[in-house]
C-alpha positions, -999 to 999 in steps of 0.1 A, spaced: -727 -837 131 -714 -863 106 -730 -856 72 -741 -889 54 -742 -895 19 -772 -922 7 -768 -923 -31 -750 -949 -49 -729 -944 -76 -745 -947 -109 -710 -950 -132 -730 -954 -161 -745 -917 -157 -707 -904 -155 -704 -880 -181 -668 -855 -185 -677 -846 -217 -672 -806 -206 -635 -813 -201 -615 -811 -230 -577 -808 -224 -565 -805 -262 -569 -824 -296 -573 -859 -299 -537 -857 -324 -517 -834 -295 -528 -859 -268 -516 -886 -289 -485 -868 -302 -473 -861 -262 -483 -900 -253 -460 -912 -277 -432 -887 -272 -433 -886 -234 -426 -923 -232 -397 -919 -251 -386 -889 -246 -396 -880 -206 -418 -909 -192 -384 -928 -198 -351 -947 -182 -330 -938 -214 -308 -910 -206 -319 -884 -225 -302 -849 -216 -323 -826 -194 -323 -797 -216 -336 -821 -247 -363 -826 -220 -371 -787 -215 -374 -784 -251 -392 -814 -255 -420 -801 -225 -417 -765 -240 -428 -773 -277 -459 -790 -264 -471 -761 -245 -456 -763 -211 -434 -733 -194 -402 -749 -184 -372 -727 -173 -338 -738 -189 -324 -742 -154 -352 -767 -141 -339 -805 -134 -365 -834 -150 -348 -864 -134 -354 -898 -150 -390 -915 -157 -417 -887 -151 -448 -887 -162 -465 -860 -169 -503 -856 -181 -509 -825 -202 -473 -808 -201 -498 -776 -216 -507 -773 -180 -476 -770 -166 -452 -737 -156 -418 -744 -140 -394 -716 -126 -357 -718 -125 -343 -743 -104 -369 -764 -100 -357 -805 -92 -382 -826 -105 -375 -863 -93 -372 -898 -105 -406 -911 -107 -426 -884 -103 -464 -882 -114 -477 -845 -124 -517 -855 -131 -517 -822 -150 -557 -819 -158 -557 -786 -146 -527 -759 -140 -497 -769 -122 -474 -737 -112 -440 -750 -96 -422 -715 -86 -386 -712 -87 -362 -735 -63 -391 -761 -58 -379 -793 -49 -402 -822 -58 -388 -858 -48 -388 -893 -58 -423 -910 -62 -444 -879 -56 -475 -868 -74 -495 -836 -78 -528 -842 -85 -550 -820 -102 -580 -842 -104 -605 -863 -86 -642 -869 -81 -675 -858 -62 -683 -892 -44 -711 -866 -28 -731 -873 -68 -742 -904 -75 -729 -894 -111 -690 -893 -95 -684 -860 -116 -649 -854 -131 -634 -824 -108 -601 -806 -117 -583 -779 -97 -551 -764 -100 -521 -770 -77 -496 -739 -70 -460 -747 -51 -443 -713 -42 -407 -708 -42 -383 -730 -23 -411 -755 -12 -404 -792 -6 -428 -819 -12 -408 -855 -2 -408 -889 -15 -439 -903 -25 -460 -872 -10 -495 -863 -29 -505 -829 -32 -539 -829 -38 -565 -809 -60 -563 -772 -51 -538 -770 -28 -511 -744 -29 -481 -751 -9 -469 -720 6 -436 -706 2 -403 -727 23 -431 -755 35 -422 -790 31 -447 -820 29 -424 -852 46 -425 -882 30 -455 -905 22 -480 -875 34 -505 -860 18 -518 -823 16 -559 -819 14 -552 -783 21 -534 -757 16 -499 -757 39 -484 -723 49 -450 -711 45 -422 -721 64 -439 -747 79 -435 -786 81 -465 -809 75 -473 -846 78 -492 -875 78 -526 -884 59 -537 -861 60 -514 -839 61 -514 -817 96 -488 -791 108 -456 -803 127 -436 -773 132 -420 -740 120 -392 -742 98 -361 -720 105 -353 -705 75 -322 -687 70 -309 -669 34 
């Protein structure tokens, strides 16, 4: 049976005060350099970019790839293993953890979102869970991966789908949302 939800939303009761992802001055300090430094079109060298992301908090292997114009929330909530490909144009909505393990390839457009809200409370509380993509995981242009997913090892998420829930490994997913297509073969 459908369950039906017969609250309205009440914005003016919304309250995130319990979340508090860093000082005012290191939320400021990242906008600023982010947009000139990451969240850019100049071509600023990748490894300037690790040590950029590393020096505000994130944990970015020196062998990762941060391609042109991402944007990344809270780069404190961020690990990156080696040989990670981050795209042109990515989004990382880091409110809460995001673990990309090593040979990860995230592609043009996408975003991992950490955050949402409970449209079952009339208050639409804040919610934040952490994303995890295991080792050699795909996730193609313009895909979402949404709060709390993990992503398992080898699976990819095709293009313009998005993942509500967690997506074994070796497998192939699309659509919105996101349902199993087939088994990848995956040879070393």
């Amino acid at each position: 049976m459908e369950k039906i939800y017969s609250h309205q939303t009440d914005l003016s009761r919304y309250d995130n005060s319990w979340y508090q992802p860093g000082s005012r001055l290191k939320i400021l300090s990242w906008f600023l350099i982010s947009r000139i430094c990451i969240n850019t079109y100049l071509p600023i060298p990748v490894k300037f970019k690790i040590l950029v992301l590393n020096f505000f908090g994130a944990k970015i292997a020196s062998s990762a790839v941060i391609k042109p114009k991402v944007n990344i929330k809270y780069p404190w909530n961020l690990r990156v293993e080696e040989y990670v490909w981050i795209g042109e144009n990515v989004w990382i909505d880091s409110l809460g953890m995001v673990t990309l393990e090593s040979n990860v390839c995230l592609s043009q457009g996408c975003m991992l979102q950490t955050g949402n809200h409970d449209f079952t409370k009339s208050t639409f509380d804040l919610m934040v869970k952490p994303i995890t993509i295991k080792k050699g995981a795909w996730i193609g242009a313009k895909a979402v991966v949404c709060p709390g997913v993990t992503v398992g090892s080898h699976a990819l998420l095709t293009i313009n789908s998005v993942a509500t829930k967690n997506l074994n490994p070796n497998s192939i997913y699309q659509g919105n949302p996101a349902i199993f297509v087939k088994h990848r073969n995956i040879s070393s």
